[in-house]
Steps between C-alpha positions, in 0.01 A plus 500: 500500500784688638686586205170544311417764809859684390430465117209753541630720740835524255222547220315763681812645585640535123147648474530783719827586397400503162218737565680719718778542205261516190315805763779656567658510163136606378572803704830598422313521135238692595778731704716492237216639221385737731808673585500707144128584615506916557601604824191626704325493824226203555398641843299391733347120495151496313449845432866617402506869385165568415415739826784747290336442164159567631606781732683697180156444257372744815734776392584754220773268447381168396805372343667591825529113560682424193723779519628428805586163440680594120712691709604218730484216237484672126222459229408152567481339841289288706237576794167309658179670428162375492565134649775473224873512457534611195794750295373831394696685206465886400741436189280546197728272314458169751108604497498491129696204509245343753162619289680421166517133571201322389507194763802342433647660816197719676186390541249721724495469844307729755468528912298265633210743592484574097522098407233451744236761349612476140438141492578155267395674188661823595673638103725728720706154661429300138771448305537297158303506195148551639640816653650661163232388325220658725698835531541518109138477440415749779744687331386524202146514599566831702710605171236409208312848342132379601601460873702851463210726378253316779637568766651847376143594533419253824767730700427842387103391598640400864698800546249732409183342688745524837677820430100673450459404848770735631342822389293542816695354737753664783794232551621235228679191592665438220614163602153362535356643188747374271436161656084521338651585154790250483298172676210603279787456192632251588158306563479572136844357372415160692189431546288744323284594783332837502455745802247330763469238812749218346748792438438635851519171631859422316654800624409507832626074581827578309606829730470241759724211266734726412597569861641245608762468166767646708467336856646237708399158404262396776139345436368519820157618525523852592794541305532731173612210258194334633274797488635480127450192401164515613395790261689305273218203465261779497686608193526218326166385549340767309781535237470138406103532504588785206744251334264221503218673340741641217630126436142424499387766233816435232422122508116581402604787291915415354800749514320759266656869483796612668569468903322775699712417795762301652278233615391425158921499400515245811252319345553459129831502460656292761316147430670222538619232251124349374378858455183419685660508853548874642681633758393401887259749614711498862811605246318805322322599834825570666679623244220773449518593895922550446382708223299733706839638711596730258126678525501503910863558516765651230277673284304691713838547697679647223185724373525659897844507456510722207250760637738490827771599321356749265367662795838517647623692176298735319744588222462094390144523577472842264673329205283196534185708463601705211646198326067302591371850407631521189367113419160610648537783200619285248211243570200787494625601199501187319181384686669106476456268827851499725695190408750293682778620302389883520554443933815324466674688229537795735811572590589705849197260646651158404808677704296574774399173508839324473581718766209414759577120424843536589491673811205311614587146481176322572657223340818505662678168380433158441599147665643225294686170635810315348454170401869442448799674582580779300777789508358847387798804485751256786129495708446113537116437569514094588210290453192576712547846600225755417632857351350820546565700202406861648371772252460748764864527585595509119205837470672667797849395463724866436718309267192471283291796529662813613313673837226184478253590775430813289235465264646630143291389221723721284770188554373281301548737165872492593472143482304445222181349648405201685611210296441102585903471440514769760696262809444760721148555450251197577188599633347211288771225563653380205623204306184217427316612768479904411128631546267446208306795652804752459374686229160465672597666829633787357213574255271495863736753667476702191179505490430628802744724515364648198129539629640616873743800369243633216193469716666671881740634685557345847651589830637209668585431879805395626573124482726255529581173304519097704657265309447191702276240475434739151590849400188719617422875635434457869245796427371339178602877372230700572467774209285851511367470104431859294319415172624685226311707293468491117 
């Protein structure tokens, strides 16, 4: 019994000492891969450096946080924001690198607080197959001739209705009534739903969702990720009510005609194997919500934007005019309906544009994670860290746009216009996961650029631009409208 009593305790021994070697040699790995990671600052415990990044979104400086650590630690280092160590590069090459890869390296991965609200079915954190083939029909949905001359007409009705309403009116918030025309779009694109209560209704529960994408990730009731999540259900419960019924009506009626909207794309196209089966409703339902940020967020955003900055020069606001002017003309003459390539083929306004998007930045990078080590220009990214490749530094970065906090449309004819193989220019991400609504966002601006310069003037007060949790006008930019006579 004895020597049995000193066979265990040897055993238990070994054990131990095993454990404590394969631990500690399990460290000196994870030392050793880590010590090529980018020199950085981690900060403080839990909530690392994001007091500095939110404090800089605050100021007319926003990349202020990135600049200061390039300086210390070069293009690519690492930091703690948002609950998440992670390594942030403002090299255009590593981001291409990053957004090039199509999973084999980066897959999506988000703070917590955006995980949280975007859900399971979220397309933003998919990756594989479903993803590229979902995107691809969206794609080419938002690309196909019917869809074009539709909503051509859907936008120009929008703008008009809501820029009517400013002729007897003192004060103009810009910001707000860009928000009717683009939700009432973009209600259109997805689900088809016309101006009324279920519009109402979807706008008002996702300004309260879309609050809490940007927070700290704590559910606790009283909380905003919980006051989120809550107008989340309300969301989806009506969504998937819309959903349902459309299932319901193409299995009585078939797939006749051609899709009116994205939800019939979700729907016939993206069955699975037996070709009776479609898509969960839960999986449609959210994806249609994450559809809906561009209309509360960046598009509106950039349309403000644009006015903003054409109010801050009048010599790019006068050229922008005469160049819509002379289209107004052209069109009387001809007494043809405005189509989508008549908006976009103007030249000094797709500048204006390219310029608004890249010094406003309402997207201003994206989050992928490495699921194996990989070395991009001597940076090594090992396994499991998240990478923050940040557009916003690459727009206001001196080595890549000369003087860029100064709005210059006239840049972009030195460079030969805003290209997709542009690295330095990615308001729409890039690689697999570029925006199918590209071309789509910039026909909206154009459009209502169009209607705003050739039907008033405008005075506006002085404002200024936040860019954190999103890029807004603390003021909403209040504008004094003329209407001009013809």
């Amino acid at each position: 019994m004895v020597w049995a009593k000193e066979y265990w305790v040897l055993m238990g021994f070994i054990v131990i000492i095993g454990w404590l070697l394969w631990c500690r040699r399990k460290q000196k790995n994870k030392m050793k891969r880590n010590s090529g990671v980018p020199k950085g600052n981690l900060g403080w415990p839990f909530i690392g450096e994001t007091l500095a990044f939110i404090s800089c979104g605050y100021t007319s400086q926003p990349v202020s946080f990135m600049d200061k650590r390039k300086s210390l630690y070069g293009k690519v280092f690492k930091t703690h924001i948002l609950g998440t160590p992670l390594i942030v590069s403002t090299d255009p090459d590593v981001n291409k690198a990053v957004l090039q890869d199509h999973g084999s390296t980066f897959v999506p991965a988000y703070p917590k607080s955006i995980r949280e609200l975007l859900g399971d079915f979220s397309i933003l954190q998919m990756n594989g197959n479903l993803q590229k083939k979902i995107h691809s029909q969206i794609a080419g949905f938002l690309r196909s001739a019917q869809f074009k001359t539709r909503i051509t007409k859907d936008i120009e009705s929008s703008v008009k209705l809501t820029l009517a309403t400013w002729k007897d009116r003192h004060l103009i918030y810009v910001q707000e009534e860009v928000k009717k025309i683009t939700f009432q779009v973009l209600g259109k694109v997805l689900m088809s739903i016309d101006p009324g209560e279920d519009l109402h209704f979807l706008k008002r529960e996702f300004e309260e969702f879309i609050k809490g994408l940007i927070c700290l990730p704590i559910k606790l009731p009283g909380t905003r990720l919980h006051k989120s999540l809550k107008a989340k259900e309300k969301l989806l419960k009506m969504v998937k009510r819309v959903v349902e019924e459309r299932k319901l009506a193409m299995e009585k009626a078939g797939e006749k005609g051609a899709a009116k909207d994205v939800i019939d794309v979700l729907l016939r196209d993206n069955k699975e194997a037996n070709e009776k089966q479609y898509l969960p409703v839960d999986f449609i339902s959210g994806n249609i919500i994450e559809m809906m940020i561009p209309g509360e967020e960046t598009m509106p955003t950039a349309i403000t934007l644009a006015v903003k900055f054409l109010s801050d020069s009048p010599v790019a606001l006068k050229q922008l005019t005469e160049e819509n002017m002379e289209l107004k003309r052209q069109k009387a003459d001809s007494v043809q309906d405005f189509t989508w390539s008549d908006y976009l083929s103007l030249p000094f306004t797709q500048n204006v544009i390219s310029e608004t998007l890249r010094m406003a930045n309402i997207i201003n990078g994206v989050w992928r994670k490495a699921i194996k080590d990989v070395e991009i220009k001597g940076h090594l990214i090992p396994e499991g860290w998240c990478v923050l490749t940040s557009f916003i530094s690459v727009h206001m970065d001196e080595q890549n746009y000369h003087n860029p906090y100064h709005f210059d449309p006239w840049r972009w004819e030195k460079i030969g216009g805003a290209t997709v193989n542009n690295n330095n220019f990615t308001p729409f991400g890039g690689g697999q996961r570029l925006c199918p609504g590209l071309e789509l966002s910039r026909l909206e601006i154009s459009i209502f650029l169009h209607h705003l310069v050739t039907s008033y003037g405008w005075v506006a007060e002085n404002d200024e631009i936040i860019h954190f949790p999103t890029v807004k006008m603390k003021k909403k930019l209040p504008i004094t409208v003329i209407p001009i006579r013809t």
